[in-house]
C-alpha positions in Angstrom: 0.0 0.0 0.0 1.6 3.1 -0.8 0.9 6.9 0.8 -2.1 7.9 -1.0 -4.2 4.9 -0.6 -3.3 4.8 3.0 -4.7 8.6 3.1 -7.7 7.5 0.8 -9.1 4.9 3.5 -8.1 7.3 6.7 -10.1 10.3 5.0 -13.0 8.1 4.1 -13.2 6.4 7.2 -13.5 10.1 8.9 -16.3 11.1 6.2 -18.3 7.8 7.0 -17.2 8.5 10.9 -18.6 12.5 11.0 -21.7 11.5 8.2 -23.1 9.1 11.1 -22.2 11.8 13.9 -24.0 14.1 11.6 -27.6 11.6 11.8 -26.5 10.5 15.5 -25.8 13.6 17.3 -29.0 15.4 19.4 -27.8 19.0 19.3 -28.2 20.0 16.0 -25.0 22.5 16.7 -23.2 19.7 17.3 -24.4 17.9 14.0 -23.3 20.9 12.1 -19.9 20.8 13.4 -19.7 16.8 12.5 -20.8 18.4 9.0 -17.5 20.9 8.8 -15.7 17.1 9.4 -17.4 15.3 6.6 -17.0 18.6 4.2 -12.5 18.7 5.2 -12.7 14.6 4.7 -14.2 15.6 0.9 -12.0 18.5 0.6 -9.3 15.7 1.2 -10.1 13.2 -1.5 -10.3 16.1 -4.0 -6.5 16.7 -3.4 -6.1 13.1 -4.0 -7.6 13.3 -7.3 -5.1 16.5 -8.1 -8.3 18.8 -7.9 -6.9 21.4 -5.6 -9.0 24.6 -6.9 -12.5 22.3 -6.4 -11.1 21.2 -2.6 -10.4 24.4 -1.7 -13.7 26.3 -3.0 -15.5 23.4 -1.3 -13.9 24.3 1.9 -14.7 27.7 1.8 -18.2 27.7 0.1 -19.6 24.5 1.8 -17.4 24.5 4.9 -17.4 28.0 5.7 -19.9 29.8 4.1 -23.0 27.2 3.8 -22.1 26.1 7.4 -22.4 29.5 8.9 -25.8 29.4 7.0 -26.8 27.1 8.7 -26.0 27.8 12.2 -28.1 30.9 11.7 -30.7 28.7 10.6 -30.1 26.9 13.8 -30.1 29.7 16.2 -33.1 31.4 14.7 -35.4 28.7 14.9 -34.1 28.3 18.6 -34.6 24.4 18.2 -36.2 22.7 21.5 -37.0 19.4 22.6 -40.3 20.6 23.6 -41.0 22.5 20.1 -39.9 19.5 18.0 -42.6 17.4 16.8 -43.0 13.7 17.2 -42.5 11.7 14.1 -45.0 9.0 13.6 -44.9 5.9 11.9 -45.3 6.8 8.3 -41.9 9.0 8.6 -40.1 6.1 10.2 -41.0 3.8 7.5 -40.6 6.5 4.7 -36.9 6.9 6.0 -36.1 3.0 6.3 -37.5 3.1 2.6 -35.4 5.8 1.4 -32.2 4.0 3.1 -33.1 0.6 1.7 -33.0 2.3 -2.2 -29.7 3.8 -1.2 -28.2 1.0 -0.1 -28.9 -1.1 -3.3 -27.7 1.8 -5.4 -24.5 1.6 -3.2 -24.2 -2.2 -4.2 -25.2 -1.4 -7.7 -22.3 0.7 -7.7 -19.5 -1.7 -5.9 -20.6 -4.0 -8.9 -19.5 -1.9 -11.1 -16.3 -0.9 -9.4 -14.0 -2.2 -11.8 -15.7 -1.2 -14.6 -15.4 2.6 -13.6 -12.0 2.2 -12.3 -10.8 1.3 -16.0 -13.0 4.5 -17.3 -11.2 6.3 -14.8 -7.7 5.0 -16.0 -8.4 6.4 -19.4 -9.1 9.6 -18.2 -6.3 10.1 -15.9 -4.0 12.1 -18.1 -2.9 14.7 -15.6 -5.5 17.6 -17.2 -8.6 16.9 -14.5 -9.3 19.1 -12.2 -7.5 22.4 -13.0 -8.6 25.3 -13.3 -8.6 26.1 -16.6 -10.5 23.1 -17.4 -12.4 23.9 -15.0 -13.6 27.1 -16.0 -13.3 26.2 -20.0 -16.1 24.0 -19.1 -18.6 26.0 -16.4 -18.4 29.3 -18.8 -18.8 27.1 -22.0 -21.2 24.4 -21.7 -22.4 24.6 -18.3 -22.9 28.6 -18.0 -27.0 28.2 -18.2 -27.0 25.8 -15.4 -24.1 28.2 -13.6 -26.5 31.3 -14.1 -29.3 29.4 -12.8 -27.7 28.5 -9.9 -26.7 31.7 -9.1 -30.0 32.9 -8.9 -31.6 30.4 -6.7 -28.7 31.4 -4.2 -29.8 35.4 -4.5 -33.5 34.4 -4.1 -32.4 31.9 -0.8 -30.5 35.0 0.5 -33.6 37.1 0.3 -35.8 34.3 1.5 -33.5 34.1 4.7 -33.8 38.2 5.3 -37.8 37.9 5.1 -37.7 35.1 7.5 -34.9 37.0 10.0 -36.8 40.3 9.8 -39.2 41.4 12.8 -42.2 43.0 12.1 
């Protein structure tokens, strides 16, 4: 085993570690904190895969900036045990539903391991993940979906200042 697989399996064990602390912890502060963990263990494997300009954006949009959102969030809905609602039945087995589809998607996938692995081999010509590609790509084909983005974040911003604003 050399260095880099040795780092791949410590930084996925910490994103599967901090994703169940994110579902397990009670204090949703807490849970966000867990989330900053899984979001550096991503951040990781994106070196790995000599993407350096998408690790560090996702550190400081998702890590920093989304998580910040959210502890807003947090603090303005003043979460309590006696405010949150009791989940009945129907939720429970919705969510045991939803986790049985993921899990045979996840062993859909691990079938196809090797398969992807030699797609990935062909691609692996050093030009992945740069930024020039990168940005080659968002402002040429993808600039629609960019744009549209982009404006779902400036109408969430103003949807989070009418919800924070007293009357």
């Amino acid at each position: 085993m050399n260095v880099i697989q040795v780092l791949f399996w410590i930084l996925s064990a910490m994103a599967l570690v901090s994703a169940l602390m994110v579902l397990l912890s009670k204090n949703p502060v807490h849970s966000v904190l867990w989330l900053v963990a899984v979001f550096f263990a991503i951040s990781g494997h994106y070196i790995l895969l000599n993407a350096q300009f998408i690790a560090i954006v996702n550190l400081i949009v998702y890590a920093g900036a989304i998580m910040v959102l959210f502890l807003f969030v947090i603090m303005l809905m003043n979460l309590n045990k006696d405010t949150e609602p009791q989940k009945n039945i129907w939720m429970k087995l919705a969510g045991a539903i939803s986790a049985g589809c993921l899990l045979m998607i996840l062993v859909s996938l691990i079938k196809q391991a090797p398969e992807l692995q030699a797609k990935t081999a062909m691609m692996n010509e050093g030009g992945i993940g740069l930024i020039a590609n990168l940005g080659k790509a968002l402002f040429n084909t993808y600039v629609v979906p960019f744009e549209i983005s982009s404006i779902l974040f400036l109408s969430a911003m103003v949807g989070a200042v009418v919800i924070g604003k007293k009357d």
